[in-house]
C-alpha positions in Angstrom: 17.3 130.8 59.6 18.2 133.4 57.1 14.2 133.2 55.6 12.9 133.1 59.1 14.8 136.5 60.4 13.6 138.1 57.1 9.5 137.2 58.1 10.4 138.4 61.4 11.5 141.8 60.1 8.6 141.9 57.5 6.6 141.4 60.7 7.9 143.8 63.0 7.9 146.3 60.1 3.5 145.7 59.6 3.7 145.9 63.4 5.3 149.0 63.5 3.4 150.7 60.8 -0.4 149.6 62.6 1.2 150.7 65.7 1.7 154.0 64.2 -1.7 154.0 62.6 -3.2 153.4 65.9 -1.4 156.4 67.5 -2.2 158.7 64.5 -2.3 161.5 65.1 -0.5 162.6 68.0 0.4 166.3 67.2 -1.6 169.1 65.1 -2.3 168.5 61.1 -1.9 171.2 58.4 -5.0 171.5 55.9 -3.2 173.2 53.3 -5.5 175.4 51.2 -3.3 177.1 48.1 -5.8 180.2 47.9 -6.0 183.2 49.7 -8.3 183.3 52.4 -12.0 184.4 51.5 -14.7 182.6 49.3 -16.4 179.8 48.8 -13.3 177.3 49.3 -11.9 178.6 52.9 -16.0 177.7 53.8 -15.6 174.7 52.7 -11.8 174.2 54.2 -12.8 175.5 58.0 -16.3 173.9 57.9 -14.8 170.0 57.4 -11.2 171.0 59.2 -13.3 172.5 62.7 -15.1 169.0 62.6 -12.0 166.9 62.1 -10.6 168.4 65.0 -13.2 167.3 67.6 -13.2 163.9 66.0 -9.5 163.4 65.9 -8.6 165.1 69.4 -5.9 166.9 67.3 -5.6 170.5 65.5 -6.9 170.3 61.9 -5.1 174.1 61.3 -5.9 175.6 57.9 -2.6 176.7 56.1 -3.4 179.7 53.6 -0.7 179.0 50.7 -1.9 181.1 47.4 0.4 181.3 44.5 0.0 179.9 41.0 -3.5 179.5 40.8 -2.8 176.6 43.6 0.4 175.3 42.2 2.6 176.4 45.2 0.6 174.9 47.5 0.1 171.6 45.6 3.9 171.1 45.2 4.4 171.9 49.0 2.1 168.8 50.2 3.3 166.8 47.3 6.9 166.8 49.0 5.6 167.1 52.6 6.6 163.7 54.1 4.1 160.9 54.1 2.8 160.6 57.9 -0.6 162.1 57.3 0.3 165.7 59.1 0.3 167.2 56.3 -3.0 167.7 54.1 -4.0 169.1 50.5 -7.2 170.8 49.8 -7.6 169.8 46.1 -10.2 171.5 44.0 -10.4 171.0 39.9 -8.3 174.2 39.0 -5.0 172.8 40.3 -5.8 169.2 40.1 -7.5 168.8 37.3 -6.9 171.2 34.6 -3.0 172.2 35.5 -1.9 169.3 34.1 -3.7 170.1 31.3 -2.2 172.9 30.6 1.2 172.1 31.6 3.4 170.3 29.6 6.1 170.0 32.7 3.9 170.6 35.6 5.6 170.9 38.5 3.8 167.9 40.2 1.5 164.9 38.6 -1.8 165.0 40.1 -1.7 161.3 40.6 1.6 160.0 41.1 2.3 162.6 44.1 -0.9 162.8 45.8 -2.9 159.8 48.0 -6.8 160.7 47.3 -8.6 160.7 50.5 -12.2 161.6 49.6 -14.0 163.8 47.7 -15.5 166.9 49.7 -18.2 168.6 48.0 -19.5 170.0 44.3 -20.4 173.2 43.2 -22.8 174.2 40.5 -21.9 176.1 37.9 -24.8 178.0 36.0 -24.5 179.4 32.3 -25.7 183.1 32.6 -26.6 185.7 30.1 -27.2 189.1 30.3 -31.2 189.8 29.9 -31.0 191.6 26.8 -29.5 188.9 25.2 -32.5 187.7 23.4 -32.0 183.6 24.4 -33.4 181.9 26.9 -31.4 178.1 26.3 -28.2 176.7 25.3 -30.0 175.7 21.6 -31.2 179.4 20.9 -27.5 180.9 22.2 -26.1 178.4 19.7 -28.6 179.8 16.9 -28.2 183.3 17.5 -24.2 183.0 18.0 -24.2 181.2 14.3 -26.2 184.1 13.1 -23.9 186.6 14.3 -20.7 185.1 14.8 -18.2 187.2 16.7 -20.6 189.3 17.9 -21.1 187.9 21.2 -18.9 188.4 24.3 -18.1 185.8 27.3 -15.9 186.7 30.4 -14.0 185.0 32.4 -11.9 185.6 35.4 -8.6 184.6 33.8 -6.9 182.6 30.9 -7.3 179.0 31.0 -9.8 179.3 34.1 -12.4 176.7 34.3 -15.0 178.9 33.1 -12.9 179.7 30.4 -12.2 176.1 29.4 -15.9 175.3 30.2 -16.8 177.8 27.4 -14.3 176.7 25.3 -15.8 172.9 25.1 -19.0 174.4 24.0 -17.8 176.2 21.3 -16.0 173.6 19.9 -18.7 171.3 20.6 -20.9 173.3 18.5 -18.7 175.1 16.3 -20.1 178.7 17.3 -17.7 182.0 17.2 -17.9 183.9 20.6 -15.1 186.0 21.6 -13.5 185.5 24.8 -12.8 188.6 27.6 -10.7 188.2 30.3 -11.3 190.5 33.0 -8.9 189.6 35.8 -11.5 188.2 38.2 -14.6 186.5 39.3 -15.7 190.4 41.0 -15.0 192.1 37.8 -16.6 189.1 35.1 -19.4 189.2 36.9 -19.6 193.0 36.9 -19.1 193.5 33.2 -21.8 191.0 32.8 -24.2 192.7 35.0 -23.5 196.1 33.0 -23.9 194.6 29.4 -20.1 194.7 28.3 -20.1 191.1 28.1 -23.2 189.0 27.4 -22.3 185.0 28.6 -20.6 184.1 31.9 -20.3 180.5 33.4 -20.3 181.0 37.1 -20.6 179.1 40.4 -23.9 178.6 41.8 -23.1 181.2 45.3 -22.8 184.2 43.0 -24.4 183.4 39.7 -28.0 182.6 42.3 -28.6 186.2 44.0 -28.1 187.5 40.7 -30.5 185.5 38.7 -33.2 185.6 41.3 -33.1 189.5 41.0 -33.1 189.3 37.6 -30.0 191.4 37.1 -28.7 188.0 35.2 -30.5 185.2 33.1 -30.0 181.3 34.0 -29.8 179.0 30.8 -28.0 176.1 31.8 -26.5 174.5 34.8 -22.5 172.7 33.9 -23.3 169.5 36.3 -24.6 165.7 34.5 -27.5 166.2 36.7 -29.7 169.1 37.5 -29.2 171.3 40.4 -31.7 171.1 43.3 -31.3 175.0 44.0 -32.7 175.5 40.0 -34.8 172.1 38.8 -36.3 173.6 36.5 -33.2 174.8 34.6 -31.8 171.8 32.1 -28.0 170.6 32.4 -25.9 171.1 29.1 -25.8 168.1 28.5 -29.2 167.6 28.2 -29.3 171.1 26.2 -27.9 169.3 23.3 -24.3 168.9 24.3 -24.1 164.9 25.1 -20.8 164.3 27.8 -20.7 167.7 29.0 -20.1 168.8 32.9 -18.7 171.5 34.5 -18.3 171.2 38.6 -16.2 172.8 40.5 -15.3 169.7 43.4 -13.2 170.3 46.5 -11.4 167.1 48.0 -8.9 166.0 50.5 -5.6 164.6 49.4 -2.2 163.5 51.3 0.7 162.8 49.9 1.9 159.8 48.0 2.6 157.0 49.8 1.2 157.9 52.8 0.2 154.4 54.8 -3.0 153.1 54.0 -4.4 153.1 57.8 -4.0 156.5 58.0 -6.0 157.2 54.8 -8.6 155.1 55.9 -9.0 156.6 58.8 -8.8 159.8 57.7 -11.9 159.0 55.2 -14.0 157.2 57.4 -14.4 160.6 60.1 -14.5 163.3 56.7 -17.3 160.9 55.2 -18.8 160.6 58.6 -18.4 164.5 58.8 -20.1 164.9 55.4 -23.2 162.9 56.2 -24.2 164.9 59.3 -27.1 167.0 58.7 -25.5 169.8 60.6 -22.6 170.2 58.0 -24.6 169.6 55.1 -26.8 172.3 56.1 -23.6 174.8 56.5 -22.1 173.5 53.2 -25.6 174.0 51.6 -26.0 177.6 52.8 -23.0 178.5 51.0 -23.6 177.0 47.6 -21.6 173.6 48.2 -22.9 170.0 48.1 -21.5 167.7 50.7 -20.7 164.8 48.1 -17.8 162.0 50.1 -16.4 159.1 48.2 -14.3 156.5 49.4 -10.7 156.9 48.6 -11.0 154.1 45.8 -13.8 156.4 43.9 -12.0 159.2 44.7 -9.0 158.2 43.0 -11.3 156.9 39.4 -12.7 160.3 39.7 -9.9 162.1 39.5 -8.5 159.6 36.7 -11.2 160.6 34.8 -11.9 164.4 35.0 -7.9 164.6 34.5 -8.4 163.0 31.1 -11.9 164.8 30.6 -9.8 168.7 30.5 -6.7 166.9 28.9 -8.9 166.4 25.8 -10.7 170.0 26.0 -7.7 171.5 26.1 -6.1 169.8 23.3 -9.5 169.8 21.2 -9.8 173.8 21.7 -6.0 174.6 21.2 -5.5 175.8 24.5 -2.1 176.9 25.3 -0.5 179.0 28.2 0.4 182.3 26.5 
């Protein structure tokens, strides 16, 4: 009697939770996004949140939460409760390499979050400044081992990903650049434009406008294969650094144990969303490729870049100062 009550309940309790999947959702989502508004990622945020909305008859309401270069955001979803109301935008600088640099972050990446699906990929290209007599990865390498010290890359901030992106190719080819850090993506690219630095890695909506004026010189793209925006450009990789890539991703995350109904339902409409030709198109236009995963892929993914800028930052010595 005692076993069969117990079924019962395990029953009811399956019941109750398809029951609640079925309903979901029944009252506005947040799509938290921990950056100021502006840029590249609120494009990408409003784009897939607008469409959500239509396809799950509820409010998908952006949620500007900046602080900590996306930490205070993070930890807010990562103790929202479980129910699917509350979303993360993830994106590699607060998923990705903050663990890396932290040896008590204030959340784990993969124990607090439930990984929906991936969102999109931008390409990051390796710039120079023209006068900088190179015109590849291989003849930066040669003329940085000639005159070590002498040359100059920016980046926005300390233990940025173009700072760590940099960072893995000099220790992967043993060159001595010095590092600048100006404070911002505005002013890195400015003092690159002016000649005061000479090497900036920088997404693809910037770096392109730039380079197709000539103001800036494209060497490289950061991504294992080559962008569709510059095919004739190589990868790194390719360039004579073997296991390198540099993307920044965007994804959707809930927290942990949120039920697994609701995450599947949630990826099924954001992969539908990113398949449509009319949102691949706007993410396109702004520098972004619509790339969805299922929520399995997702999660090896994020195992594996996680453990990709553990291992930079340990290999270069990086430590919060």
């Amino acid at each position: 009697m005692k076993l069969v009550t117990c079924a019962g309940a395990s029953l009811m309790l399956v019941l109750a939770q398809f029951a609640g999947a079925q309903a979901y959702p029944n009252k506005p989502i947040r799509w938290v996004l921990p950056l100021a508004p502006g840029g590249g990622a609120e494009i990408v945020g409003t784009t897939v949140a607008k469409k959500l909305t239509e396809a799950l008859k509820q409010p998908v309401v952006v949620e500007f939460r900046p602080g900590g270069t996306g930490a205070v955001g993070s930890e807010l979803i990562a103790k929202a409760a479980p129910d699917g109301y509350s979303l993360l935008q993830g994106q590699l600088a607060w998923i990705s390499i903050y663990p890396a640099l932290h040896g008590k972050p204030a959340y784990d990446p993969l124990r607090d979050f439930a990984p929906i699906s991936r969102l999109v990929f931008v390409t990051q290209i390796l710039l120079v400044h023209p006068s900088l007599p190179v015109k590849s990865v291989k003849e930066l390498v040669a003329l940085a081992k000639r005159k070590p010290g002498d040359i100059h890359y920016g980046v926005p901030g300390y233990g940025s990903g173009p700072h760590l992106a940099m960072e893995w190719i000099k220790a992967a080819t043993g060159i001595n650049i010095v590092y600048v850090s100006l404070g911002s993506t505005t002013a890195t690219f400015s003092a690159l434009v002016t000649g005061n630095t000479q090497v900036y890695f920088a997404a693809a909506p910037g770096a392109l406008p730039r380079v197709k004026s000539g103001k800036l010189r494209g060497i490289a793209v950061g991504s294992a294969q080559r962008s569709r925006d510059l095919p004739d450009l190589p990868t790194v990789a390719e360039s004579g650094i073997p296991g390198f890539e540099y993307v920044v991703w965007y994804g959707l995350l809930a927290p942990a144990k949120t039920p697994k109904e609701i995450i599947d339902k949630l990826n099924t409409e954001v992969v539908r969303i990113l398949k449509e030709p009319e949102t691949v198109r706007a993410l396109a236009s702004r520098g972004a490729e619509a790339s969805p995963t299922t929520s399995e892929a997702f999660a090896k993914f994020l195992r594996e870049d996680q453990e990709r800028w553990k291992k930079v930052v340990k290999t270069a010595g990086i430590k919060l100062k």
